[in-house]
TORGUMI-986096 format. One line per 5 residues: number of its first residue (from 1); their letters; for each residue x, y negated, z of C-alpha. Coordinates in Angstrom, 3 decimals. Layout:
# TORGUMI-986096
NUM) A) X/Y/Z; ...
# end
This chain:
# TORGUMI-986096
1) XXXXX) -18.505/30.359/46.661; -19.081/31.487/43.052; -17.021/29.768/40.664; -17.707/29.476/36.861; -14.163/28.330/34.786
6) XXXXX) -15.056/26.161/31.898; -12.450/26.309/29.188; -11.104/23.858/26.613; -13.671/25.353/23.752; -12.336/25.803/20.283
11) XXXXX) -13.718/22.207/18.097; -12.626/23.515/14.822; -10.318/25.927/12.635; -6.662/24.827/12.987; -7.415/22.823/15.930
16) XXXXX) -4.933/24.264/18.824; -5.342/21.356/21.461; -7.606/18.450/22.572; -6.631/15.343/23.875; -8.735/13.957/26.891
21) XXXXX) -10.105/10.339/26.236; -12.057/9.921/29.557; -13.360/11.774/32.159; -17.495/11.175/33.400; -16.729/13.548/36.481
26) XXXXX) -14.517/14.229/39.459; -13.735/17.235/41.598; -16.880/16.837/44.569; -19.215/15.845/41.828; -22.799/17.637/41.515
31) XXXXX) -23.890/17.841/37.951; -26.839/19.389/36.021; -26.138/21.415/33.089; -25.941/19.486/29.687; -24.766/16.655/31.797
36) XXXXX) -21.807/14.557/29.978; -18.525/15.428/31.731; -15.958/14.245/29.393; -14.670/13.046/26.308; -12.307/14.376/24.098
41) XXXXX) -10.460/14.072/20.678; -8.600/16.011/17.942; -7.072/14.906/14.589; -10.083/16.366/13.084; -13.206/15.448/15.572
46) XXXXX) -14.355/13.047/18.818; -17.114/14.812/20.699; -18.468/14.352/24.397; -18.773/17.859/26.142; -21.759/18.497/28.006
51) XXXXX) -21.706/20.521/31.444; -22.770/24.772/30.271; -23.822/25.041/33.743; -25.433/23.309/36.859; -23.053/23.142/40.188
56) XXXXX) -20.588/21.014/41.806; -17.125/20.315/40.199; -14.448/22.079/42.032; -11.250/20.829/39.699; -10.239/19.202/36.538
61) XXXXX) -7.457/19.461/34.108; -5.723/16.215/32.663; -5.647/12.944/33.104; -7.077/10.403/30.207; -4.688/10.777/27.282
66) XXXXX) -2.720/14.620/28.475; -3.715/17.390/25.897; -5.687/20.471/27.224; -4.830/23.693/24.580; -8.001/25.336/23.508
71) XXXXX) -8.740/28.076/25.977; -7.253/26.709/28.579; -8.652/25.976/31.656; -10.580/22.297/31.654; -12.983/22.385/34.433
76) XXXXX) -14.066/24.656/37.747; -17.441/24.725/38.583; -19.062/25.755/42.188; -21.911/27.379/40.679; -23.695/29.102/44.188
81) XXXXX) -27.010/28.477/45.636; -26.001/25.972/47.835; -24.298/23.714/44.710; -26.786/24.018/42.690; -29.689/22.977/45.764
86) XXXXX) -26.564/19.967/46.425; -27.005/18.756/42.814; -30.818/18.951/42.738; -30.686/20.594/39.348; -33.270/23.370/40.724
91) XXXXX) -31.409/25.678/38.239; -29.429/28.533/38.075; -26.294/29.183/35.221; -27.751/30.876/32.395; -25.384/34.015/32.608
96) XXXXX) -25.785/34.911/28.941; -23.658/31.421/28.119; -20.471/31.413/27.243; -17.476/29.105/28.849; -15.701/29.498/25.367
101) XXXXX) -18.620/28.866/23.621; -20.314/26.505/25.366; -22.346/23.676/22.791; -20.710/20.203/22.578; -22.728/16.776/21.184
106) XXXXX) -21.357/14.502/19.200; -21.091/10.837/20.409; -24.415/10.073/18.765; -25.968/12.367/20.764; -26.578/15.702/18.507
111) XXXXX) -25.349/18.799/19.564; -23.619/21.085/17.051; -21.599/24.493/18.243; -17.899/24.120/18.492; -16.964/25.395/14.503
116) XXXXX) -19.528/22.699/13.176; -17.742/19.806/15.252; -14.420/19.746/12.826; -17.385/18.452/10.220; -17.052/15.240/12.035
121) XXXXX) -14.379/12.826/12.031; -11.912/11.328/14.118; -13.152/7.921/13.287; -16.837/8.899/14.076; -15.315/9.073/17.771
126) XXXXX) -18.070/6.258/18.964; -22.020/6.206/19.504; -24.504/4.768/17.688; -23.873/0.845/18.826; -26.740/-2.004/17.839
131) XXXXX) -26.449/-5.775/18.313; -29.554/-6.324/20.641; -29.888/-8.744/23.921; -29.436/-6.872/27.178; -32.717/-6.766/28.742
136) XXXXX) -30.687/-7.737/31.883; -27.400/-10.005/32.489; -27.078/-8.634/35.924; -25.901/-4.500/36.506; -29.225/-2.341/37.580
141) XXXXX) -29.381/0.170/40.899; -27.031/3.022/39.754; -29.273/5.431/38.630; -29.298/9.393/38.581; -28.413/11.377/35.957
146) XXXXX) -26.517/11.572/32.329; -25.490/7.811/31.241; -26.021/7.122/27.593; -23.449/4.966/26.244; -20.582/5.871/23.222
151) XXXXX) -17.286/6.499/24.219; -16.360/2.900/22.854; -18.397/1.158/25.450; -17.152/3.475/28.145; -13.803/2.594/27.374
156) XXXXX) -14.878/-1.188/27.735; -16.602/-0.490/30.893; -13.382/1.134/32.414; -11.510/-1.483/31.467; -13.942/-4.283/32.921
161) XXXXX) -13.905/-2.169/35.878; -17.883/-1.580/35.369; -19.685/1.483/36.471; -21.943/2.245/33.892; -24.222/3.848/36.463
166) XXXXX) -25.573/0.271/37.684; -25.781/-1.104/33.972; -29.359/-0.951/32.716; -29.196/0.083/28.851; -31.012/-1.905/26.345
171) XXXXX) -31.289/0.455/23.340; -33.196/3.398/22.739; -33.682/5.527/25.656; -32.115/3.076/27.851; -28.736/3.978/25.964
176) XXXXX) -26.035/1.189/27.036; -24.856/-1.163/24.336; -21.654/-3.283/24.270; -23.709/-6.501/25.223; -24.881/-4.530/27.961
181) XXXXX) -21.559/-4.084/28.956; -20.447/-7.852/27.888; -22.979/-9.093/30.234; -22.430/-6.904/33.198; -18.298/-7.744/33.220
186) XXXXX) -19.795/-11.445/33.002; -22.103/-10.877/35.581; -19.134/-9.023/37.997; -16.617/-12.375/37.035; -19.299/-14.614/38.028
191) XXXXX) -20.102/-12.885/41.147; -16.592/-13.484/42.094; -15.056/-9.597/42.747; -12.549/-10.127/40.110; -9.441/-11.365/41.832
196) XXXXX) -8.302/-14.909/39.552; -4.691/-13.931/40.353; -4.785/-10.317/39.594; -6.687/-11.349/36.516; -3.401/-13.126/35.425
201) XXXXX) -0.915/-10.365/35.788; -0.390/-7.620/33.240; -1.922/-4.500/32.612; -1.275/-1.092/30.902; -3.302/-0.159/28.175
206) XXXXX) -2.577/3.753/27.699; -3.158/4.499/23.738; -5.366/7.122/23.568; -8.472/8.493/21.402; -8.685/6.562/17.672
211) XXXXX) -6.298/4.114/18.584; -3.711/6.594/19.239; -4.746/8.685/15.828; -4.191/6.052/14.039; -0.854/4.986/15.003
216) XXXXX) 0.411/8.539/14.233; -1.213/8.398/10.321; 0.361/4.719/10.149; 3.947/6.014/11.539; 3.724/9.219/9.467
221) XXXXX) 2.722/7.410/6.398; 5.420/4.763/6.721; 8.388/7.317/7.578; 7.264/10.026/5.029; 6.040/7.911/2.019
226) XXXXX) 8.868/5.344/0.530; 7.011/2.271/-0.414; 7.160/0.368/-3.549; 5.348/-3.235/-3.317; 4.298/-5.209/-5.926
231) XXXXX) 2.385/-8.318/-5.611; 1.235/-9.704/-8.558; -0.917/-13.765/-9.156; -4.036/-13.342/-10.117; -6.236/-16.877/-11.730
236) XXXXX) -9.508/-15.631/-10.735; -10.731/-19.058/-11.569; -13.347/-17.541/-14.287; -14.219/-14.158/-11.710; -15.398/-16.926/-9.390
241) XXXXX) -17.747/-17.996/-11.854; -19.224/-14.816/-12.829; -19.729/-13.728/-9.194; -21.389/-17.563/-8.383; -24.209/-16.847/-11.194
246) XXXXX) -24.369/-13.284/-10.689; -24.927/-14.259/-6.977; -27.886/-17.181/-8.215; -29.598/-14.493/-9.881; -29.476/-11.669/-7.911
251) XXXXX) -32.514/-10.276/-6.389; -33.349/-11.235/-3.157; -32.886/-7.378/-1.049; -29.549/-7.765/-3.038; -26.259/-8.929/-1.114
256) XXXXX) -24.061/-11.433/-1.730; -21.433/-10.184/-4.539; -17.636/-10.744/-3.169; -14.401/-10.093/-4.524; -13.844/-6.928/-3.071
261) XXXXX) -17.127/-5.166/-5.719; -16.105/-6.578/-8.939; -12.159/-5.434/-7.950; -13.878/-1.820/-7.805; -14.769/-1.985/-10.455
266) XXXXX) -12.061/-3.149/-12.415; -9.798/-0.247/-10.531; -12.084/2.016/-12.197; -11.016/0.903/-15.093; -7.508/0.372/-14.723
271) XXXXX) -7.273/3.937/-13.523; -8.422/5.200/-16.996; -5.449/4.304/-18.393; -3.200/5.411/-15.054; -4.367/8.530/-13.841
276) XXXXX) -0.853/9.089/-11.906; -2.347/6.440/-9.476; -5.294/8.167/-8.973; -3.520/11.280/-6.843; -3.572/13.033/-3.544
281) XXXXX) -0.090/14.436/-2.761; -0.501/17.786/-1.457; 2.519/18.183/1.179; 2.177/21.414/2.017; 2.083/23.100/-0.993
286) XXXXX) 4.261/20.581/-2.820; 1.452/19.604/-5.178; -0.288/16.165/-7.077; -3.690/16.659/-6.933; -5.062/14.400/-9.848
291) XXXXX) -8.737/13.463/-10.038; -10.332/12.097/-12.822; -13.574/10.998/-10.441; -12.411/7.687/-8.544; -13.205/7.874/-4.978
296) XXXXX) -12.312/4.377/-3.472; -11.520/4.090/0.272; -12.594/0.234/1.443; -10.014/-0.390/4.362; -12.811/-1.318/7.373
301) XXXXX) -11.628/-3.224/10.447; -13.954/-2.127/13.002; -14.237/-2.662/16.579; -12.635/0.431/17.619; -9.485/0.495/14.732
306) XXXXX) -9.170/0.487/11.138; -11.613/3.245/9.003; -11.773/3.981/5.235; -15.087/4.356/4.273; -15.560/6.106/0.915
311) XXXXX) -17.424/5.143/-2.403; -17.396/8.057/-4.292; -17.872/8.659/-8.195; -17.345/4.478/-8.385; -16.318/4.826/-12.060
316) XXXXX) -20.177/6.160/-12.428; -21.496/3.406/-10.396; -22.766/-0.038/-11.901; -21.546/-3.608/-10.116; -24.853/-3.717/-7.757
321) XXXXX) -24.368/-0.360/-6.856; -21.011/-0.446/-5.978; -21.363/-3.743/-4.151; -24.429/-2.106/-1.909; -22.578/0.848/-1.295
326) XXXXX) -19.790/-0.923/-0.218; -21.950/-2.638/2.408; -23.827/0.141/3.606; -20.912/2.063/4.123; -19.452/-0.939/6.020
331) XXXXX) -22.134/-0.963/8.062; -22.325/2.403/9.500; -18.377/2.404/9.920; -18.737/-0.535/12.292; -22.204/0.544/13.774
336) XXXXX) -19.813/4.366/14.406; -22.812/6.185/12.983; -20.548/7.399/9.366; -20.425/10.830/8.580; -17.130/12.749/8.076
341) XXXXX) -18.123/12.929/4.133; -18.385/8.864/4.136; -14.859/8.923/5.927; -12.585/11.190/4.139; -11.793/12.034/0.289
346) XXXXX) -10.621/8.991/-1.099; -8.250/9.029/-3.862; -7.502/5.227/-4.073; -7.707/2.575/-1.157; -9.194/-1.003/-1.563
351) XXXXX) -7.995/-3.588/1.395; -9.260/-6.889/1.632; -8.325/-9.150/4.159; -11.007/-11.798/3.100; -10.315/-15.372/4.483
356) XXXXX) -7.634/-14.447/6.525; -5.761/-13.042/3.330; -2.463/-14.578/3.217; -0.473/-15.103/0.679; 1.142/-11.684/0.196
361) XXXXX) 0.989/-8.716/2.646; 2.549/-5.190/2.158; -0.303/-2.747/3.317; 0.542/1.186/4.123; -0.421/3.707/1.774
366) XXXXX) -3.589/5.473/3.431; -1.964/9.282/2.466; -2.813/11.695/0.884; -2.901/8.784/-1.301; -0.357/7.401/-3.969
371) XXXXX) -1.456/3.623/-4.145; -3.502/1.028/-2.270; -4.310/-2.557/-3.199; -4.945/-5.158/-1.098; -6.471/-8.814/-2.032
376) XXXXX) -5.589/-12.048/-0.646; -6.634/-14.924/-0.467; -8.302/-16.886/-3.157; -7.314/-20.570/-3.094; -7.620/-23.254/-5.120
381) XXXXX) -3.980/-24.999/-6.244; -2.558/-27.071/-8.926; -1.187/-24.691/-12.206; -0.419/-25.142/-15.586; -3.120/-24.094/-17.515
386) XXXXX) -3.064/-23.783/-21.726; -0.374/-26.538/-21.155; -1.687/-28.644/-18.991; -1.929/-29.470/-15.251; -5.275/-28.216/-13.734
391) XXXXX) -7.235/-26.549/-10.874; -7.198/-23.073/-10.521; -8.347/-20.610/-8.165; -5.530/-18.352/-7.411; -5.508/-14.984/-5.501
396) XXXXX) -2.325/-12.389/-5.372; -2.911/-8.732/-5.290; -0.248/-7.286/-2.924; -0.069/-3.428/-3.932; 1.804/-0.432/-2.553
401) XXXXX) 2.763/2.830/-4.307; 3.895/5.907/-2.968; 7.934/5.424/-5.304; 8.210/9.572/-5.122; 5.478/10.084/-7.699
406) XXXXX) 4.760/6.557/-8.843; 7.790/4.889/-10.755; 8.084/0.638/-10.394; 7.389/0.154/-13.651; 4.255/2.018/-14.032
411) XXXXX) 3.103/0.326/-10.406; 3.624/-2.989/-12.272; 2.171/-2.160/-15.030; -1.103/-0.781/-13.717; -1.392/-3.774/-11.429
416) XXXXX) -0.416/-6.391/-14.555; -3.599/-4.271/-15.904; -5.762/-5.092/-13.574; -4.626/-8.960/-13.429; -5.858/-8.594/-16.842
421) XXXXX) -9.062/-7.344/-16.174; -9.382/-9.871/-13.749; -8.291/-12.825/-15.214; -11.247/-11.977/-17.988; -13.816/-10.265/-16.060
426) XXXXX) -16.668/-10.164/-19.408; -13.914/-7.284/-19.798; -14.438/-5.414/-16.916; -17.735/-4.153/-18.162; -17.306/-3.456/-21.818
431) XXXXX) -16.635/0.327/-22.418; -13.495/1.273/-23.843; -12.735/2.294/-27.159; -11.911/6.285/-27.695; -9.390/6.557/-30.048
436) X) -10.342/9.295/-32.905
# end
């Protein structure tokens, strides 16, 4: 028996381990080379390793969720005549390949060498995902060979108890989608092989892959950073109007304007006149980095966790723009197909909570970041306006600062700023005065 050793490859500089999110193979497996084998994670990439050679799998090392170092052992391949004939690949291990430097793909399929991987980003850890009809609400004849599906809807799958082998994919290539996977775990419920009264006891859900990356930035953030909130009621009775005729005369590949663009750009502006807000906090050299572009991060709730798209140079960017760059980026954060560039290098984070705003919350500061602002939301309630009981439509800003580098009274005041801008939006868009 000849055995090839597959080792944990290196996926980036400073990267020292990898954590295993799932596993496509087990020891007694045949698999062709460039077959998916398994997924795993680090704080700076999600990739799915492909097989370097053709054979039968001997061993494997970790379960979903252990860390593997890099260069250690992952996975023992039978690579002989015999396992190679067993897994009908017809091929023999290309002897000039390296285990150490064996090619991964990325979840959407591409396949970079192991230093270009740390150019993607943990929160790019799913496939490309697409709301189309199954072709099919009942699970196909497993079939042979690799099973396209992102690492999202294999995590689904596992917990449905669905072998993605017998699911027929409806997207491109026969890739499987999530309402694939929705109707198969329908389809296996319906058929009756999911016991009703196991179905009602508990289960453990081990935290693993983004999930688990982003509870470590939230704990960090909230036991390093000491947070200063300040929520502040804003009478965005006259920013309602603006956006209902800008929206009545917008063209028609434009999008609907919400809160969220015109609050852009208004930060923008606010930030002009408090540039200590607009700050990464270098930690390990004990240095403020201060920008003078304004690179917002729009909190994202996404399927698989919470992302911060980017919109870079926004103070450059007019209202449209902003507003279709906020959706686009949206888009692709939910969809998993943003780039590491759309994902990291915010200065400032935006966090709207839409409908289901509240009427205060206290959001964590996304760090490197200083300050984050989140929007509630807008209702209409009874004030005094100009002296007089009227209708207004009332939204509170709920705003954190980092209170090491951002004293209370400059947090207030920026945020009392931006109530300003808000409160008279015409504002918002006239350029400021440069003093002589």
């Amino acid at each position: 028996m000849s055995q090839y050793v597959f080792k944990m490859p290196d996926l980036g500089e400073g990267t020292v381990d990898a954590e295993i999110v799932a596993w496509h193979t087990k020891p007694g497996d045949a698999v062709i080379e460039d077959q998916i084998i398994v997924e795993v994670m680090t704080d700076k990439a999600a990739v799915e390793v492909p097989a370097p050679v053709s054979g039968r799998i001997v061993s494997i090392t970790g379960a979903p969720g252990d860390k593997v170092a890099v260069g250690s052992p992952l996975i023992v391949f039978d690579v002989g005549d015999s396992a190679v004939a067993d897994g009908g690949a017809g091929q023999t291990p290309s002897a000039a390949r390296s285990a150490d430097a064996a090619p991964s793909k990325t979840s959407s399929g591409a396949t970079v060498s192991p230093p270009a991987v740390a150019a993607q980003a943990p929160a790019v850890a799913a496939g490309l995902l697409a709301a189309r009809t199954p072709s099919a609400a009942t699970p196909a004849m497993a079939r042979q060979g690799r099973v396209m599906a992102s690492p999202a809807n294999r995590r689904r799958a596992r917990e449905a108890g669905i072998d993605l082998a017998t699911v027929q994919g409806s997207g491109p290539g026969g890739r499987i989608l999530r309402d694939d996977v929705a109707a198969a775990t329908q389809h296996t419920a319906q058929s009756g092989t999911v016991d009703a009264d196991l179905a009602a006891e508990t289960s453990e859900i081990k935290v693993i892959g983004l999930r688990r990356l982003i509870a470590e930035r939230m704990s960090e953030a909230k036991r390093n950073i000491p947070h200063f909130a300040y929520v502040e009621e804003v009478d965005v009775t006259e920013l309602e109007s603006l956006r209902q005729h800008l929206n009545l005369s917008r063209t028609p590949d434009a999008a609907s304007l919400s809160y969220l663009p015109l609050v852009v750009m208004a930060v923008t502006r606010v930030l002009e006149s408090f540039p200590q807000c607009n700050v990464l906090y270098d930690a390990a050299r004990g240095v403020l980095v201060r920008h003078r572009a304004v690179h917002v991060g729009i909190a994202t709730q996404t399927p698989d966790g919470l992302k911060v798209p980017v919109v870079r140079n926004a103070q450059a960017l007019g209202l449209w723009e902003v507003a279709a760059e906020i959706r686009r980026l949206a888009e692709r954060a939910r969809s998993n197909r943003a780039t590491r560039d759309e994902l990291v290098g915010s200065t400032i984070t935006v966090t709207s909570l839409g409908k289901l705003g509240g009427i205060a919350s206290t959001p964590i500061i996304n760090a490197p970041e200083v300050a984050i602002i989140g929007l509630n939301k807008a209702i209409e309630r009874p004030v005094v306006h100009e002296g007089a009981v009227a209708v207004r439509r009332i939204m509170n800003l709920s705003s954190s600062f980092d209170h090491r580098f951002v004293d209370g009274y400059d947090a207030a005041a920026m945020i009392q700023a931006l109530k300003e801008l808000l409160e008279h939006p015409a504002t918002i868009f006239i350029p400021k005065v440069k003093s002589k």
